[in-house]
C-alpha positions in Angstrom: 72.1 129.3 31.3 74.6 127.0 32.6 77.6 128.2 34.6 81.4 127.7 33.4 83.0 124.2 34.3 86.1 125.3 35.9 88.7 122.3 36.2 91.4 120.9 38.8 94.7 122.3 38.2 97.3 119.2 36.8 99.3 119.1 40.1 96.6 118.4 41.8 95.0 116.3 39.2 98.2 114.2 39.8 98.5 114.4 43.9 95.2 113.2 44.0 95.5 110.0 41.2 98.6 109.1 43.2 96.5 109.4 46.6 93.8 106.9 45.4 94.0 102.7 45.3 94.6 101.7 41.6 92.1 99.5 41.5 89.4 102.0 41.9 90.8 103.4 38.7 91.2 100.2 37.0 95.0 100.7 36.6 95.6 97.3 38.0 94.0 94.4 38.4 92.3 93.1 41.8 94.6 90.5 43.8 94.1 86.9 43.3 92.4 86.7 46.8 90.6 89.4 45.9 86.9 88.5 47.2 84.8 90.4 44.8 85.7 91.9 41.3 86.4 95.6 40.4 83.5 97.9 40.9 82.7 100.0 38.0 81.7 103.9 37.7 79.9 106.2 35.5 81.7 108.1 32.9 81.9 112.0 32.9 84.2 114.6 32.3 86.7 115.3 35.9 85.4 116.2 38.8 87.3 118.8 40.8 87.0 116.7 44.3 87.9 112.8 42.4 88.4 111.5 39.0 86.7 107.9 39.3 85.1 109.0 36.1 81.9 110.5 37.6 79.1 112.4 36.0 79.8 116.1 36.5 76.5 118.3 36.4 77.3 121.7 34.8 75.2 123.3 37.9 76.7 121.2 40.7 79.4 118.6 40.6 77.5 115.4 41.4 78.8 111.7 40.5 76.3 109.5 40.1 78.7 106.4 40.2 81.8 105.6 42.0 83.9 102.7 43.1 82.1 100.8 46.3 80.5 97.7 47.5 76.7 96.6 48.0 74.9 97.1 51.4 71.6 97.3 52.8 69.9 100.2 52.6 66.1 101.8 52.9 64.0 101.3 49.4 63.6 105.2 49.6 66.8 107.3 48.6 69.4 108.6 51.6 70.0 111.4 49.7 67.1 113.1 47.5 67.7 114.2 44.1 67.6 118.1 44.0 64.3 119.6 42.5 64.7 121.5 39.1 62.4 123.7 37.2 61.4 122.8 33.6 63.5 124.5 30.6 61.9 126.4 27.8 65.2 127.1 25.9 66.2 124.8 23.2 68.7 122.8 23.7 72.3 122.8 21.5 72.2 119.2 20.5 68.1 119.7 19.4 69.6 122.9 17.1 72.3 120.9 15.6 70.4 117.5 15.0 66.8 118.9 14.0 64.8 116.1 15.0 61.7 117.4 13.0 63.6 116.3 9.7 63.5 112.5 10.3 60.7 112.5 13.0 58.3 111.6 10.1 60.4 108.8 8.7 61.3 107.2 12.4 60.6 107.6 15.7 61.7 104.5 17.6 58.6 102.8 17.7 58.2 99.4 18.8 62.0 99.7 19.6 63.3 98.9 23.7 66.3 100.5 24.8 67.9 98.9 27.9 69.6 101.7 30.4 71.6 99.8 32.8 72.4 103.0 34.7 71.1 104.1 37.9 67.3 103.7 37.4 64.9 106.0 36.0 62.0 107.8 37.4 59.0 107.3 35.2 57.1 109.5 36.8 58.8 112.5 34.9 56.1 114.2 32.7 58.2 113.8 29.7 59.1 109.9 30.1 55.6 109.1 31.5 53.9 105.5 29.8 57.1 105.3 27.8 59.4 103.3 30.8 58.3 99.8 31.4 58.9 97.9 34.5 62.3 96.8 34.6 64.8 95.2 37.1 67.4 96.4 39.8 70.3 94.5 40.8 70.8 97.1 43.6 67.3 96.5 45.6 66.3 93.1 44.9 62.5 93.1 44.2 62.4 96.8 42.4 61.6 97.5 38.9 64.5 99.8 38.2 61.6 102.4 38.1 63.2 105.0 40.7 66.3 106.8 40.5 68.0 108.4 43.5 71.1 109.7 41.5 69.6 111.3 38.7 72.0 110.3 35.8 69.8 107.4 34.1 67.1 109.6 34.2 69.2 112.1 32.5 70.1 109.6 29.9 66.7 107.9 29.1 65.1 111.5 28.4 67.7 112.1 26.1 66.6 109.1 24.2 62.9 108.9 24.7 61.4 112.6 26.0 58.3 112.9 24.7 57.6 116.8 23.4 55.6 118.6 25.8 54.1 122.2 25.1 56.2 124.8 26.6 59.5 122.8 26.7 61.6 122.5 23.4 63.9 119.7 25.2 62.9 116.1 24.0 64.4 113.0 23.0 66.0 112.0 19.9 63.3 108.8 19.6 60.5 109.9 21.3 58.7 106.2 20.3 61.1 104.4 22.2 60.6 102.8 25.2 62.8 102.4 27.8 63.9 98.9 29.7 65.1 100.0 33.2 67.8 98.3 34.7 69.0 99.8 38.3 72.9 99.3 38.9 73.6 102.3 41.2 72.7 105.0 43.3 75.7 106.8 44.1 76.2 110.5 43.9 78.8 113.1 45.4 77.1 115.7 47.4 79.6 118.5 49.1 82.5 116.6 48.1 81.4 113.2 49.8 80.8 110.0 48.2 77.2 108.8 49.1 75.2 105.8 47.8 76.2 102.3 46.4 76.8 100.6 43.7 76.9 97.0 41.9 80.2 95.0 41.3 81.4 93.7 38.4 80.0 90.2 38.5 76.4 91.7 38.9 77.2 94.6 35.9 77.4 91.5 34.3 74.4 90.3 34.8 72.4 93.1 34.2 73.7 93.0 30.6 72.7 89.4 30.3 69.2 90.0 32.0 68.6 93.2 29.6 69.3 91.0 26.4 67.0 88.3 28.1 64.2 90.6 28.2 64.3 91.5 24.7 66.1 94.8 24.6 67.2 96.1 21.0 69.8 98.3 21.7 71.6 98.0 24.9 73.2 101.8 26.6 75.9 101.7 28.7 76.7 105.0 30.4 79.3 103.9 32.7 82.7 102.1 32.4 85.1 100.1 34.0 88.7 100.7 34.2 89.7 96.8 34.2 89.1 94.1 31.6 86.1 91.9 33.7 85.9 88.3 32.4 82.3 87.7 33.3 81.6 91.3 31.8 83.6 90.8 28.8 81.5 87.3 28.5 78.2 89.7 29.2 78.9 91.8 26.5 80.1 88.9 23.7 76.4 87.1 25.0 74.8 90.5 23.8 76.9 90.7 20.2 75.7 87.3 19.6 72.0 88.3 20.3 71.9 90.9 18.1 71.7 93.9 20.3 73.3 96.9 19.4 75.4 97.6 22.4 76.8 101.5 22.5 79.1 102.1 25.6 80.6 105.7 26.9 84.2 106.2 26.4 85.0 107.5 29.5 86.1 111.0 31.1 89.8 110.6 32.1 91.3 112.3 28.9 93.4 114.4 31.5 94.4 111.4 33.8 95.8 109.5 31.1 93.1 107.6 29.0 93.2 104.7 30.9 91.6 101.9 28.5 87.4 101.9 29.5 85.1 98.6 29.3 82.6 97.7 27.8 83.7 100.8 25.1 86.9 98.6 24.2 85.4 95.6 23.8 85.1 93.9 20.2 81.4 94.4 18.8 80.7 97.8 20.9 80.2 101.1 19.4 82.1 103.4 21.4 81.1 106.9 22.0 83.0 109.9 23.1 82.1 113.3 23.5 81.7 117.0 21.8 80.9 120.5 22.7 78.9 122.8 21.1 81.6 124.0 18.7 82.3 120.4 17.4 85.5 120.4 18.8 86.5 117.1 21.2 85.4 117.5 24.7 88.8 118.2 27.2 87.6 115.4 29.5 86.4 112.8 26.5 89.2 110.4 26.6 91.3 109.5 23.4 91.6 106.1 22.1 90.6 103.0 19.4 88.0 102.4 21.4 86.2 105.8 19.9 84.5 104.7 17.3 82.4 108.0 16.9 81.2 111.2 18.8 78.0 112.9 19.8 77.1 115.9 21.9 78.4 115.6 25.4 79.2 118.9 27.0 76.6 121.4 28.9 73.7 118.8 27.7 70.2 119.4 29.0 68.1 116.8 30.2 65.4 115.5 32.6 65.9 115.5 36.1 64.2 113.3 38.3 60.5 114.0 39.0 60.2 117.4 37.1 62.2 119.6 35.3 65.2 119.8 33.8 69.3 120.6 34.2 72.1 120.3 32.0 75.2 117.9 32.7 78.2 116.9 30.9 80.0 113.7 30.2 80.3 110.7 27.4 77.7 109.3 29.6 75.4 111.7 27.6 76.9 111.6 24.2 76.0 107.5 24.7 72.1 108.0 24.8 72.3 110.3 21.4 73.8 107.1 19.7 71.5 104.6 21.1 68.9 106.8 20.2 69.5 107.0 16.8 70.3 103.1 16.7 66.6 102.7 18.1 65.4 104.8 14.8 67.4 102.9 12.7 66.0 99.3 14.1 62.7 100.3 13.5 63.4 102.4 10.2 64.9 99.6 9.0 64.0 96.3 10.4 65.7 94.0 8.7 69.4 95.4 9.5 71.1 93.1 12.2 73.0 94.9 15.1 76.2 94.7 12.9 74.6 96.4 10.1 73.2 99.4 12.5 76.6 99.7 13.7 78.0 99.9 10.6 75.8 102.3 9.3 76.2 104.6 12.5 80.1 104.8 11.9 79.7 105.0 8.0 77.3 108.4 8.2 79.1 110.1 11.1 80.2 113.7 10.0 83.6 114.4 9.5 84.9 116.2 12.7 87.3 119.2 13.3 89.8 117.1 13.9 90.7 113.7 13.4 92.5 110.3 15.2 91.5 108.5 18.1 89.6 111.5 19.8 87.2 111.4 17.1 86.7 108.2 15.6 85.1 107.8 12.5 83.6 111.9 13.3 80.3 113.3 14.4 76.8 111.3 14.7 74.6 112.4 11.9 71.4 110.7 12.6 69.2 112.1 9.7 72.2 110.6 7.3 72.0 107.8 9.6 68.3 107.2 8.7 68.4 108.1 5.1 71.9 107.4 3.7 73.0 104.2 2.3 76.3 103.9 3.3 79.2 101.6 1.3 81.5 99.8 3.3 83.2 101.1 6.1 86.7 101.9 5.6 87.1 104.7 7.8 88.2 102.5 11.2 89.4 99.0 9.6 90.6 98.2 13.2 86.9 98.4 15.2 85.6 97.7 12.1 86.8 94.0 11.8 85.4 93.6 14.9 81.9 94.7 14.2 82.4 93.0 10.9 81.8 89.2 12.3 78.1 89.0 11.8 77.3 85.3 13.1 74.4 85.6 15.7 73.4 82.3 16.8 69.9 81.3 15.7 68.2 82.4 18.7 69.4 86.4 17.4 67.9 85.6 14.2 64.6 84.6 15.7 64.4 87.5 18.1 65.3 90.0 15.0 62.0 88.1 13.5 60.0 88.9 16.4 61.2 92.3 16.4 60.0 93.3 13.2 56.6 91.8 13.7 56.5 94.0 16.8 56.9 97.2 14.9 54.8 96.0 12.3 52.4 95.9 15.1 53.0 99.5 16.4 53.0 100.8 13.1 49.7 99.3 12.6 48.2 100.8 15.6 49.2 104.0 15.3 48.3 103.9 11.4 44.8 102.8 12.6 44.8 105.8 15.4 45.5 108.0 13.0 42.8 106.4 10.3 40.5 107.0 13.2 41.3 110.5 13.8 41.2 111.6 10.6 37.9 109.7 9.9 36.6 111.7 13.3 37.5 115.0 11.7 35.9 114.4 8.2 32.7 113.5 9.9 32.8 116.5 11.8 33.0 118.6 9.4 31.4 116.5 6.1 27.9 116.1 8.3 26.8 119.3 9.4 27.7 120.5 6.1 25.5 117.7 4.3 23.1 118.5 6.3 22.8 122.1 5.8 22.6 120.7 1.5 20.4 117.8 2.8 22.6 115.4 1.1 22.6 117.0 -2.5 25.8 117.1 -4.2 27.5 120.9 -4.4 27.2 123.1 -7.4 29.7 122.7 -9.8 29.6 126.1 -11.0 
């Protein structure tokens, strides 16, 4: 059971926004002689010790990003992840979404999902043979395979958790795997800011070297309160590729929506965040760039190593529309990244409430998979944007190459199955042949 978020009164909300540099907020841009670009932070719901748009753990108020620049440090993490026990209960957004229904129609296989986040720990029984070796622009040399902050962990279980006996909690496209990409460490433990984190420039980068490497759908838990040039380039690079890119919204609804990047940025799907009434999340921030929501608030996931604990943020709403992107691309191969958007916005639900808090409604991924959407009318703004569908050639070969690859997967696990099946039959058909010494059965 997860204990009640309780949340900085406005004054001092407001003391403190007025206390801190505006361009760790984004509010302004960085001085001409400014030596390197804004840093960027992950996006969850306020903190009560700083608002830089941190990830907010229902259990313990933890960022996992914050505004800071790159230095040396040891390959092993300064500051441990907390243990947590595994979770039996089922989780709200697993009640709401039913992943049983659509599970035999798509599963994300053959489908990679780049987390540019803070790394994830593959060696968490649920996400175990399903993260492949990645990159981090943090450590030089690592594989993005180790997380000291626990908040891309978090996010690719909510994605790719495979079931495990004993623990309802899994992800929405279990087939999935996941491309690691390391961008951060940072975390907030007793009120202090700990760990780094990447600049803008190198954010950058990590978009371009995901799309490199082949990624499908691109998920982009964190945000940046200034409009980056080489980022904004990053993300146009990806559009053009064919990747469906799905960014958080951001978490300063109560300091003032400030406008969030990549979420804002033409081509993106932009996701902010519910509870588990359907009603907007207080921290989900309001704004154009929302094109939909998903589950954000008191949302359980993996935590590094073992176990499990529950968090809040758009960060998390993010990975239950890339999710559902990944069952789409390999549902439906032949869809470009355009066309997945599309389709994402065109099934959403309608939600309690309408405008910029909600954009086109609720993620439905079962109508997502099965639905045949018309034309989306529903955000003609954001949906202009997505509407210019000209990859370059090199997307259209890559979209080729995709489909042969879940071809592929299909194929094998077609065949695995074949095999079982054929394994069972004989188990069963011989002895009992046997027993008749081959004759056929009596009719009668």
């Amino acid at each position: 059971m997860s204990r009640p978020v309780t949340r900085p009164p406005l004054a001092a909300l407001a003391a403190l926004l007025a206390a801190v540099p505006p361009a760790v907020f984004g509010t302004a841009p960085p001085p001409a002689s400014a030596a390197a670009p804004p840093a960027f932070s992950a996006t969850a719901p306020l903190p009560a010790v700083a608002a830089a748009a941190p990830t907010v753990p229902v259990t313990a108020r933890r960022p996992a990003f914050a505004a800071g620049p790159v230095a040396r440090a040891p390959q092993g993490c300064a500051t441990p992840p907390a243990p947590a026990r595994p979770v039996a209960d089922q989780p709200w957004p697993q009640q709401r979404y039913a992943p049983d229904r659509f599970e035999p129609l798509a599963t994300g296989a053959g489908v990679l999902v780049a987390v540019v986040d803070s790394g994830v720990d593959r060696t968490h029984p649920q996400l175990a043979g399903r993260v492949l070796a990645g990159t981090d622009f943090l450590d030089p040399g690592g594989d993005g395979r180790r997380d000291c902050a626990g908040h891309g962990t978090g996010v690719a279980s909510i994605i790719a958790a495979a079931p495990r006996p004993g623990v309802a909690f899994r992800g929405l496209a279990p087939g999935a795997r996941i491309l690691p990409v390391r961008v951060s460490e940072q975390q907030v433990v007793e009120g202090r800011e700990s760990g780094r984190t990447v600049g803008g420039a190198e954010f950058a980068r990590a978009i371009r070297w995901a799309v490199d490497h082949d990624a499908d759908v691109l998920n982009l838990s964190v945000v940046l309160y200034a409009d980056h040039p080489a980022v904004r380039s990053a993300i146009a690079y990806a559009v053009r590729r064919d990747v469906v890119v799905v960014a958080a919204a951001g978490n300063l609804h109560e300091g003032g929506d400030p406008r969030p990047y990549p979420a804002a940025y033409d081509g993106v799907l932009g996701v902010g965040a519910i509870g588990a009434d359907g009603s907007q999340a207080p921290f989900s921030q309001t704004g154009p760039y929302v094109d939909l929501v998903a589950p954000g608030g008191d949302v359980l996931m993996a935590a590094p190593g073992q176990g499990h604990h529950r968090a809040e943020g758009t960060s998390y709403a993010t990975p239950f529309v890339a999710a559902t992107a990944a069952l789409l691309r390999q549902y439906r191969p032949e869809l470009s990244a355009v066309d997945v958007a599309r389709r994402l916005v065109a099934t959403a639900d309608p939600a309690p409430g309408r405008g910029d808090g909600y954009g086109a409604g609720v993620l439905n991924p079962y109508r997502a998979v099965t639905e045949s959407p018309g034309p989306v009318a529903a955000r003609p703004a954001r949906g202009a944007a997505l509407a210019v569908d000209r990859p370059d050639p090199a997307a259209a070969a890559q979209r080729a190459r995709r489909a042969t690859a879940r071809q592929r997967a299909l194929l094998v696990a077609g065949a695995i199955g074949a095999a079982a099946t054929a394994v069972v039959l004989l188990a069963v058909v011989v002895p009992r042949g046997a027993r008749r010494r081959w004759r056929p059965a009596d009719p009668s």
